[in-house]
PQR file with spaces between the fields and no chain letter, atoms N, CA, C, O and H, PARSE charges and radii, in Angstrom:
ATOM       1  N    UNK     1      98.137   89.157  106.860 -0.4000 1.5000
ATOM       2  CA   UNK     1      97.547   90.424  107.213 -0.0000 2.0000
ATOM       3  C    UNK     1      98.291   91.518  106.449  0.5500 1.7000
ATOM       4  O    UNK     1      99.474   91.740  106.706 -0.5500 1.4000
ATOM       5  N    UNK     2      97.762   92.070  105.706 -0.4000 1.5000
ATOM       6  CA   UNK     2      98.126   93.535  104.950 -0.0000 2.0000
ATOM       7  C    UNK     2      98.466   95.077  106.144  0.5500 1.7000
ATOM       8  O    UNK     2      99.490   95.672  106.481 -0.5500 1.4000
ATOM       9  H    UNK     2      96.801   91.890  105.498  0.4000 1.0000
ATOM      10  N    UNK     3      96.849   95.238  106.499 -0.4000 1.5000
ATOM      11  CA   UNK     3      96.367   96.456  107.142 -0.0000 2.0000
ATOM      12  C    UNK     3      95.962   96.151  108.086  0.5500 1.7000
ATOM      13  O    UNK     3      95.152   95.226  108.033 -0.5500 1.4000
ATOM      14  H    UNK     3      96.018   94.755  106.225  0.4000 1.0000
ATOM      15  N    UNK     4      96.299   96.760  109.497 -0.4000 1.5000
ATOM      16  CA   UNK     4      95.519   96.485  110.544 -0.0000 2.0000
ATOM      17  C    UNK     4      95.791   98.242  111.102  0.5500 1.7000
ATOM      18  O    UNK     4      96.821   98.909  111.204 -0.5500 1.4000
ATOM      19  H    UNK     4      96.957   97.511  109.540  0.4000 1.0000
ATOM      20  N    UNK     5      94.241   98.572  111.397 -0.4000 1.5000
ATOM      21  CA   UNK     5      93.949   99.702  112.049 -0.0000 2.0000
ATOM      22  C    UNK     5      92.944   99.561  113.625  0.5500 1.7000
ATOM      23  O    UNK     5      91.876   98.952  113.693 -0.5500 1.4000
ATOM      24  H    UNK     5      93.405   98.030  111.315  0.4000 1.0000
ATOM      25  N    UNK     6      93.601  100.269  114.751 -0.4000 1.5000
ATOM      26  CA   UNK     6      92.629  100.525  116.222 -0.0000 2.0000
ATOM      27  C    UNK     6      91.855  101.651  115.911  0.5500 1.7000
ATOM      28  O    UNK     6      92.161  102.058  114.790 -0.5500 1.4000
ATOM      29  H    UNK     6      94.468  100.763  114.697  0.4000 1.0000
ATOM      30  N    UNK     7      91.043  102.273  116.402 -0.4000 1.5000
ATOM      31  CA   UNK     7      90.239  103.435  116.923 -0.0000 2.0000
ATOM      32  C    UNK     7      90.451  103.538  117.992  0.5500 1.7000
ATOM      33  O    UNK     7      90.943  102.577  118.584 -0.5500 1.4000
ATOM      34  H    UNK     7      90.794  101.943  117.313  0.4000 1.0000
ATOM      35  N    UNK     8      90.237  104.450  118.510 -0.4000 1.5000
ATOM      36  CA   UNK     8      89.946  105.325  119.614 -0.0000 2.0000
ATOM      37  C    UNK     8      89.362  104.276  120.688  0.5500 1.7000
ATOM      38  O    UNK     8      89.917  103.766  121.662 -0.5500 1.4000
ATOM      39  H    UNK     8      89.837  105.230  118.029  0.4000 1.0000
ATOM      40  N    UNK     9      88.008  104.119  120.165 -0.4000 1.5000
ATOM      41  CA   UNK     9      86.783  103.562  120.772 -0.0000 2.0000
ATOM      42  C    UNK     9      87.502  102.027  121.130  0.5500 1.7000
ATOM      43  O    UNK     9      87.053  101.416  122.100 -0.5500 1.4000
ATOM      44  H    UNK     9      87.557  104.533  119.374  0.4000 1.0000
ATOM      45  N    UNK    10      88.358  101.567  120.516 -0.4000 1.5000
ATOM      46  CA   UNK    10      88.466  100.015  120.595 -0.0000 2.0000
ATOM      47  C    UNK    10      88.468   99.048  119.750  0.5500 1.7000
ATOM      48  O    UNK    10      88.922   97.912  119.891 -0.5500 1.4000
ATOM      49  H    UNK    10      88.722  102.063  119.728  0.4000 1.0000
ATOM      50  N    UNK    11      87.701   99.745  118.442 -0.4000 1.5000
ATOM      51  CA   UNK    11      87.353   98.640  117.184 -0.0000 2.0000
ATOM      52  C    UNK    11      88.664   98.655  116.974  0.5500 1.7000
ATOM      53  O    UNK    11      89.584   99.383  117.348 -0.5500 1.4000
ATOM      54  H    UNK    11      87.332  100.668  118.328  0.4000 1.0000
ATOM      55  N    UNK    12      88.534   97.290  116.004 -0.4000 1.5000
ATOM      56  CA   UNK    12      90.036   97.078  115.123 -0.0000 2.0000
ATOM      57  C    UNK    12      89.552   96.892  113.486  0.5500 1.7000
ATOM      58  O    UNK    12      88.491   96.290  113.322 -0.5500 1.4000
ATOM      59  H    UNK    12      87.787   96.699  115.700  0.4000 1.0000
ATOM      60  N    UNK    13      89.973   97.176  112.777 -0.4000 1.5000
ATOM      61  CA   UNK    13      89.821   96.452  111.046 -0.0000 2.0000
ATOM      62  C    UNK    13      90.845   96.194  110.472  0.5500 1.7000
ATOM      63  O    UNK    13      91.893   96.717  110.851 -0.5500 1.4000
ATOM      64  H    UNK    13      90.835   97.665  112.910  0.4000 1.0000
ATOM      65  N    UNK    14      90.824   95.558  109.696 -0.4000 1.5000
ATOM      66  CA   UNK    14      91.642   94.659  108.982 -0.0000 2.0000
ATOM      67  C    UNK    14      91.600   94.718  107.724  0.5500 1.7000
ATOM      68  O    UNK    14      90.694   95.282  107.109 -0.5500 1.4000
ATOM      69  H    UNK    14      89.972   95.133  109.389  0.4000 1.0000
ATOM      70  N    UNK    15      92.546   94.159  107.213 -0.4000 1.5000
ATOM      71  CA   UNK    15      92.463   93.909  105.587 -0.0000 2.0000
ATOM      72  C    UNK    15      93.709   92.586  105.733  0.5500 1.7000
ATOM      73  O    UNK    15      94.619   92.464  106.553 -0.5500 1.4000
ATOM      74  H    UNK    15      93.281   93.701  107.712  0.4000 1.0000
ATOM      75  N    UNK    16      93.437   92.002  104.965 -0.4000 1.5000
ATOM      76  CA   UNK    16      94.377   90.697  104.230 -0.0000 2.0000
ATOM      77  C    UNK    16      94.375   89.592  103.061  0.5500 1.7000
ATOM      78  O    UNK    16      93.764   89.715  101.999 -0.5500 1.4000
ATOM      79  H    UNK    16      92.698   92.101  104.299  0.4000 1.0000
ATOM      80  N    UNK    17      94.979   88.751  103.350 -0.4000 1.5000
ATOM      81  CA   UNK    17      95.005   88.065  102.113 -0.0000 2.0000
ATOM      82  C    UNK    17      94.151   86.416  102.517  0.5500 1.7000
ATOM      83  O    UNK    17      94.467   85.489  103.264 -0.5500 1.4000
ATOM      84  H    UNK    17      95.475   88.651  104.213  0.4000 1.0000
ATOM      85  N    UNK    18      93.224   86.607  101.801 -0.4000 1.5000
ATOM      86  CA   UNK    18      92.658   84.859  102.399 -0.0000 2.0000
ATOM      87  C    UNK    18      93.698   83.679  101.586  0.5500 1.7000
ATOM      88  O    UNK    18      94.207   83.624  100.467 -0.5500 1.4000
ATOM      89  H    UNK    18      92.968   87.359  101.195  0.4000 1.0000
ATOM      90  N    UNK    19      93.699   82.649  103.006 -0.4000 1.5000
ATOM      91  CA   UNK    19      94.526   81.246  102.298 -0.0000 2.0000
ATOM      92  C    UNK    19      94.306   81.307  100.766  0.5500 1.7000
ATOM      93  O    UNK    19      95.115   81.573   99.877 -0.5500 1.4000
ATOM      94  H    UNK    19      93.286   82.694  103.915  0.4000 1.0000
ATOM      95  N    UNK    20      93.010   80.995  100.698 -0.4000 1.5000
ATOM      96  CA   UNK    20      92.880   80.332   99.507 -0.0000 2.0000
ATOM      97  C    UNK    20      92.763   81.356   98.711  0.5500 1.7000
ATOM      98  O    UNK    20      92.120   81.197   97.674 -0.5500 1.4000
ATOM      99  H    UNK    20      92.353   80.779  101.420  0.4000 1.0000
ATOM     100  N    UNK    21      93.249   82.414   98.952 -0.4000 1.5000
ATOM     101  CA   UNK    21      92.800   83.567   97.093 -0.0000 2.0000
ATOM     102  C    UNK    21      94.828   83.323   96.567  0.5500 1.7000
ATOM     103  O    UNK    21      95.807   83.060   97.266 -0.5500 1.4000
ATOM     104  H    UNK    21      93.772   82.544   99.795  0.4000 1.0000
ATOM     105  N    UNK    22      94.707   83.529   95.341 -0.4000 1.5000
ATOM     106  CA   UNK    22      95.977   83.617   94.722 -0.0000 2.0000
ATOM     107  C    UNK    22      96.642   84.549   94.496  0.5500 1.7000
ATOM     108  O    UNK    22      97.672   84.545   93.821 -0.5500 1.4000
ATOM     109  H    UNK    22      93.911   83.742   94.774  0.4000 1.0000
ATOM     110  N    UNK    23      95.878   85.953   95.311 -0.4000 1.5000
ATOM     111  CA   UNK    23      96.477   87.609   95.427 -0.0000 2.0000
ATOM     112  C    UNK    23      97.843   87.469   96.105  0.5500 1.7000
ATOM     113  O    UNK    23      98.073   86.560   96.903 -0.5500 1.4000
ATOM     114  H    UNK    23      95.042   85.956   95.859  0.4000 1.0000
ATOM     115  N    UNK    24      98.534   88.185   95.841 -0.4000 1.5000
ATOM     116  CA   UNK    24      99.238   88.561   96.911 -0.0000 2.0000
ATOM     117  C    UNK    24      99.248   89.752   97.985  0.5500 1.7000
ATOM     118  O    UNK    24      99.589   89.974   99.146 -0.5500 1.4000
ATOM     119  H    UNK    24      98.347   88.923   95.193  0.4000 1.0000
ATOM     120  N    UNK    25      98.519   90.531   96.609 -0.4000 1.5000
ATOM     121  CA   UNK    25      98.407   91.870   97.152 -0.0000 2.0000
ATOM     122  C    UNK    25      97.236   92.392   98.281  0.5500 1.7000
ATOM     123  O    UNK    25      97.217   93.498   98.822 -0.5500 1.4000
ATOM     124  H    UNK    25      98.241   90.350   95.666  0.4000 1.0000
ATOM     125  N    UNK    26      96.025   91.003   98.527 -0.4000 1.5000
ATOM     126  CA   UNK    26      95.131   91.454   98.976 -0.0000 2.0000
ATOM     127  C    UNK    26      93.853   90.820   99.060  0.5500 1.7000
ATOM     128  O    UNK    26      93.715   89.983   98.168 -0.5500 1.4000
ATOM     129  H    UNK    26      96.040   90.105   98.087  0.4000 1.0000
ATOM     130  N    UNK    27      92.681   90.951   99.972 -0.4000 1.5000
ATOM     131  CA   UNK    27      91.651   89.648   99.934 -0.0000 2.0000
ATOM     132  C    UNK    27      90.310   90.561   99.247  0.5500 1.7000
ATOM     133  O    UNK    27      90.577   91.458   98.447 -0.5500 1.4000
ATOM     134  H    UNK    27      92.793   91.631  100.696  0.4000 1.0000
ATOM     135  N    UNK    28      89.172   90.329   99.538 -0.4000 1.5000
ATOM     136  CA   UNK    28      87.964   90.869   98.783 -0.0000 2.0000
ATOM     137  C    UNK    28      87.313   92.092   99.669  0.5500 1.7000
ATOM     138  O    UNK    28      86.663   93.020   99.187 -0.5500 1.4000
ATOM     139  H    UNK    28      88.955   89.601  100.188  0.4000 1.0000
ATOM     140  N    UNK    29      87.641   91.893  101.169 -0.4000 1.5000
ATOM     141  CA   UNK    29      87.149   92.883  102.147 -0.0000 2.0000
ATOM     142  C    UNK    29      87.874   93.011  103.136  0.5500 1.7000
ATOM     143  O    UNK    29      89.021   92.574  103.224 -0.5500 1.4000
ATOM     144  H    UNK    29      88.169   91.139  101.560  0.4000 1.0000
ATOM     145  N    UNK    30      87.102   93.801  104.219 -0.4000 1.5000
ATOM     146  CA   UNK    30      87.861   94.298  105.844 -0.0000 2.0000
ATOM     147  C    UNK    30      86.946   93.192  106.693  0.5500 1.7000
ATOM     148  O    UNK    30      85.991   92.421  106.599 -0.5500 1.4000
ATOM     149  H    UNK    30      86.170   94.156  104.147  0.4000 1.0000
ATOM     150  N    UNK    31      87.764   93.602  107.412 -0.4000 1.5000
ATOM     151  CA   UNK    31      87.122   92.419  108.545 -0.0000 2.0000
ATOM     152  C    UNK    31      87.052   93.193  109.942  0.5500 1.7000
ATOM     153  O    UNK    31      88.054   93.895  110.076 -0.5500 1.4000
ATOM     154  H    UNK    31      88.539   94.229  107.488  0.4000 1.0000
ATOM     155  N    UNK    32      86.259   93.269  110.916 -0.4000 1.5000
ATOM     156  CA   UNK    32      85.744   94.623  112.499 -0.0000 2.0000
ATOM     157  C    UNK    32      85.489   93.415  113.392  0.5500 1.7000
ATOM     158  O    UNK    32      84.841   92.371  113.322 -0.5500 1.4000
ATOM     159  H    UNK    32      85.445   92.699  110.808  0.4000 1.0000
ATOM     160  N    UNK    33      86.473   94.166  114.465 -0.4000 1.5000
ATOM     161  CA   UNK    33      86.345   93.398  115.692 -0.0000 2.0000
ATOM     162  C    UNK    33      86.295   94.615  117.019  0.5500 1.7000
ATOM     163  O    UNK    33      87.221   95.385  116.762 -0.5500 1.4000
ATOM     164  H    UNK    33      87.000   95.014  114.522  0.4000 1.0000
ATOM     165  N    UNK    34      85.643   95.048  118.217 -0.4000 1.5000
ATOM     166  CA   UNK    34      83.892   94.294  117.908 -0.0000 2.0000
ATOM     167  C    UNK    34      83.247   95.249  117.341  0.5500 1.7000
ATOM     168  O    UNK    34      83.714   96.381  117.207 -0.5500 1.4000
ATOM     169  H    UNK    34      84.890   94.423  118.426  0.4000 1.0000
ATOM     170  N    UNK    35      82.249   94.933  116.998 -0.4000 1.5000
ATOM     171  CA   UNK    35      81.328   93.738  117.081 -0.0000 2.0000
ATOM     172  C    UNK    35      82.171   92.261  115.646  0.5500 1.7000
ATOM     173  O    UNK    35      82.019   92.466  114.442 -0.5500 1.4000
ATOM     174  H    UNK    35      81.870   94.014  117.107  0.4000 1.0000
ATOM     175  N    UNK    36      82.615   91.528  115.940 -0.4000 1.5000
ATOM     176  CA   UNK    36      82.574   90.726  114.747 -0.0000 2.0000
ATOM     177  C    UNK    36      82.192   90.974  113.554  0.5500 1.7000
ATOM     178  O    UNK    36      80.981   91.133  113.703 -0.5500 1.4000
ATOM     179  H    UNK    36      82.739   91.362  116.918  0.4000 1.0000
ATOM     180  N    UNK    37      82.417   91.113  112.466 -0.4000 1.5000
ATOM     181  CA   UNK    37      81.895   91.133  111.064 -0.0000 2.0000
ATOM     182  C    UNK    37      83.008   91.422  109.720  0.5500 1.7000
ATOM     183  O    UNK    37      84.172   91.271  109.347 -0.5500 1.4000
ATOM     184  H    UNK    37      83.401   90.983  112.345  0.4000 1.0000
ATOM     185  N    UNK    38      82.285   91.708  109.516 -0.4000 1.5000
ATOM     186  CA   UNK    38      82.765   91.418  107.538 -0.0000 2.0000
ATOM     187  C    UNK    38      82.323   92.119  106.670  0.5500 1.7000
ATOM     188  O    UNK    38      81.113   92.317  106.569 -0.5500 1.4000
ATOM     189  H    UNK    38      81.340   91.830  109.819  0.4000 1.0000
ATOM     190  N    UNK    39      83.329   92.714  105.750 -0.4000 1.5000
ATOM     191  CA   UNK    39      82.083   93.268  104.483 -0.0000 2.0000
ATOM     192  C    UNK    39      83.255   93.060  103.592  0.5500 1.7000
ATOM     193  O    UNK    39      84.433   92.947  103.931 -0.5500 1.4000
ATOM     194  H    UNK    39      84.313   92.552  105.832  0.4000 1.0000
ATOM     195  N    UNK    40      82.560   93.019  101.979 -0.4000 1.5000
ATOM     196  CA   UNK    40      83.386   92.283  101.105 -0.0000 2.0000
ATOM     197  C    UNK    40      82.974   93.614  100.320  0.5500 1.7000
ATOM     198  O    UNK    40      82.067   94.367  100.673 -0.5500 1.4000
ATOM     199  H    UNK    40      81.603   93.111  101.704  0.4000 1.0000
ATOM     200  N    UNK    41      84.090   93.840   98.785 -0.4000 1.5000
ATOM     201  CA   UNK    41      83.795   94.783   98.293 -0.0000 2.0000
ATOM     202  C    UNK    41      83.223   94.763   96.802  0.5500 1.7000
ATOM     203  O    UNK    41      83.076   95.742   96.070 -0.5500 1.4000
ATOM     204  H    UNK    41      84.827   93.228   98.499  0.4000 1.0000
ATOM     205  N    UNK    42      82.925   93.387   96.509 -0.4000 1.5000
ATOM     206  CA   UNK    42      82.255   92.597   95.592 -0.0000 2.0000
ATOM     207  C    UNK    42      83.147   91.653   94.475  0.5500 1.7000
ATOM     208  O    UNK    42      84.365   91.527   94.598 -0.5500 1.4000
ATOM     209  H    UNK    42      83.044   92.592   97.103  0.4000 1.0000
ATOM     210  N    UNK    43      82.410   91.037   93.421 -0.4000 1.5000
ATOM     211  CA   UNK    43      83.760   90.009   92.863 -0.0000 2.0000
ATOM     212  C    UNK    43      84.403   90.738   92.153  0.5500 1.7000
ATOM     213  O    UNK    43      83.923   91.540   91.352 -0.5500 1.4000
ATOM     214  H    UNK    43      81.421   91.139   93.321  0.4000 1.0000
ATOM     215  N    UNK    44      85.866   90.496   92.418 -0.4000 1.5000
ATOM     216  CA   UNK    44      87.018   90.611   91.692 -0.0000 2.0000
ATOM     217  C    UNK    44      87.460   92.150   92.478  0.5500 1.7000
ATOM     218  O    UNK    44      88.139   93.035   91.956 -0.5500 1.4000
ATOM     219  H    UNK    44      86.256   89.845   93.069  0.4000 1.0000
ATOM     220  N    UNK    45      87.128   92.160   93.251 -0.4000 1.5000
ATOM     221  CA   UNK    45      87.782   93.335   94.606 -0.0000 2.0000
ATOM     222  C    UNK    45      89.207   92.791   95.194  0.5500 1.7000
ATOM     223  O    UNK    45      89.622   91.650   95.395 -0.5500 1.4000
ATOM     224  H    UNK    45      86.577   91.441   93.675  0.4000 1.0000
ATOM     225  N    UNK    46      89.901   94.356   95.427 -0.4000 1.5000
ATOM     226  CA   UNK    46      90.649   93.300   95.886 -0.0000 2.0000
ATOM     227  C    UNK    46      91.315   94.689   97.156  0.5500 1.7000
ATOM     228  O    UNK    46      92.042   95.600   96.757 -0.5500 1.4000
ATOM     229  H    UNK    46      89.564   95.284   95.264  0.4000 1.0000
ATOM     230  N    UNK    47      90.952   94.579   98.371 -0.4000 1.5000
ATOM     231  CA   UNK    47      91.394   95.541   99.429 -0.0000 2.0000
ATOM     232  C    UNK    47      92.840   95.316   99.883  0.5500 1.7000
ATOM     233  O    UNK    47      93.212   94.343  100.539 -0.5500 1.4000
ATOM     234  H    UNK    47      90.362   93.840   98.694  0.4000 1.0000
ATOM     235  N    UNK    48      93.581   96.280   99.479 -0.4000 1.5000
ATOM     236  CA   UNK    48      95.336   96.604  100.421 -0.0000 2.0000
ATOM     237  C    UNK    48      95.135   97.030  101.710  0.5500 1.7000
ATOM     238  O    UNK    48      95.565   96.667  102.805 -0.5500 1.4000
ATOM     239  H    UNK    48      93.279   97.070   98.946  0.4000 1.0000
ATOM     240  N    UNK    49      94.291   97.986  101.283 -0.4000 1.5000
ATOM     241  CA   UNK    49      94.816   98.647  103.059 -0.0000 2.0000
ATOM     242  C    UNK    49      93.075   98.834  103.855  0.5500 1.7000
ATOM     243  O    UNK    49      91.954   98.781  103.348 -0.5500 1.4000
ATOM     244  H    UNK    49      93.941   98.280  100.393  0.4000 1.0000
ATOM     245  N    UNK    50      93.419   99.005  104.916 -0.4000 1.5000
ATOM     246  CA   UNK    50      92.175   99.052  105.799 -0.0000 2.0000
ATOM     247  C    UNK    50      92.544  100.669  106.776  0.5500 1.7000
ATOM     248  O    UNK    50      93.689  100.992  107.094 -0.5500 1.4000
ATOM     249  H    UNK    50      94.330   99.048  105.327  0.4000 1.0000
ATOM     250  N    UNK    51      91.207  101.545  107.130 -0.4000 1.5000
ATOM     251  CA   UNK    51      91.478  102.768  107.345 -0.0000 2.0000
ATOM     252  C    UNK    51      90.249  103.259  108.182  0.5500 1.7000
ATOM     253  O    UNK    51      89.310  103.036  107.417 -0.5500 1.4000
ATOM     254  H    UNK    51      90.278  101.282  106.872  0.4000 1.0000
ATOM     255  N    UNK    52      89.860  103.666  109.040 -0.4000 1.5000
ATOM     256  CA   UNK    52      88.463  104.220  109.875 -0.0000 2.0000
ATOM     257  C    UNK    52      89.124  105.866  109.298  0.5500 1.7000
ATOM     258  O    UNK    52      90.219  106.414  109.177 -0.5500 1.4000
ATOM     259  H    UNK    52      90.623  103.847  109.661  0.4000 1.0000
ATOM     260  N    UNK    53      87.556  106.199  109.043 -0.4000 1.5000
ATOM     261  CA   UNK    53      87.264  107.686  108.590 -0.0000 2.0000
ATOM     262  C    UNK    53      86.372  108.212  109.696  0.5500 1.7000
ATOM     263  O    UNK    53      85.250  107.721  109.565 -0.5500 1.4000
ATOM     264  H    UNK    53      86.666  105.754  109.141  0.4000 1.0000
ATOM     265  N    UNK    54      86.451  109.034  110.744 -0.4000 1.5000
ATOM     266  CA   UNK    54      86.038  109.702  111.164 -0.0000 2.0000
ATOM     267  C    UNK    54      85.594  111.422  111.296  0.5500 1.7000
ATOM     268  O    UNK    54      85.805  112.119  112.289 -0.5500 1.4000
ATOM     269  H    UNK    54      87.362  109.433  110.851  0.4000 1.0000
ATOM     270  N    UNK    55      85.033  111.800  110.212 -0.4000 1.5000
ATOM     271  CA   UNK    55      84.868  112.864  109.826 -0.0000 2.0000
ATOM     272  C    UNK    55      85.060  114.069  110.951  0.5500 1.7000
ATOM     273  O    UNK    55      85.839  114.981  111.227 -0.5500 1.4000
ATOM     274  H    UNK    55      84.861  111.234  109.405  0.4000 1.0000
ATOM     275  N    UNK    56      83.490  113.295  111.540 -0.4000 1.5000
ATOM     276  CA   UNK    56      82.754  114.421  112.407 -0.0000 2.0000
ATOM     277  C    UNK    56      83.826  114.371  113.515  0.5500 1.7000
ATOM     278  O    UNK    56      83.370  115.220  114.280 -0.5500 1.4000
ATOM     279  H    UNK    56      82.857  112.554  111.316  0.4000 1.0000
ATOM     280  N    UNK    57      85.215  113.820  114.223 -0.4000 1.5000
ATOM     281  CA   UNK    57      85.890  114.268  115.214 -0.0000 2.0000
ATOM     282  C    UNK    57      86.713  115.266  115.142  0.5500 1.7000
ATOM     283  O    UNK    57      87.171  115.818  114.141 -0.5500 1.4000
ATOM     284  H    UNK    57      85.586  113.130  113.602  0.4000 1.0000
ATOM     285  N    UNK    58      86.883  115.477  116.234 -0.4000 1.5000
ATOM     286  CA   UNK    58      87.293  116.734  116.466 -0.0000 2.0000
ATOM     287  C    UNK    58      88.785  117.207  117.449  0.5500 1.7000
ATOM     288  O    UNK    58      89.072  118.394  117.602 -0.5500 1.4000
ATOM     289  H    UNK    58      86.511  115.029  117.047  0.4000 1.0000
């Protein structure tokens, strides 16, 4: 695990390094818990840190 960020609300995201990549520095996407999911940032990406942007708060 690289980055791990909470919200407010409860979510968590992530960033890390998968087993099998040969980065050290980092895997292809974040990973959100809840709801479960994933998003990748396409090939040859490579995410350090993980971060929620909440503009509109206040």
């Amino acid at each position: 695990m690289k980055s791990i960020v909470r919200h407010h609300s409860g979510e968590y995201v992530w960033a890390g390094v998968p087993k099998s990549s040969g980065s050290h520095f980092g895997g292809p996407g974040v990973r959100f818990h809840p709801p479960a999911d994933s998003r990748t940032c396409g090939k040859g990406a490579v995410t350090y840190t993980a971060r929620i942007a909440v503009p509109a708060c206040r």
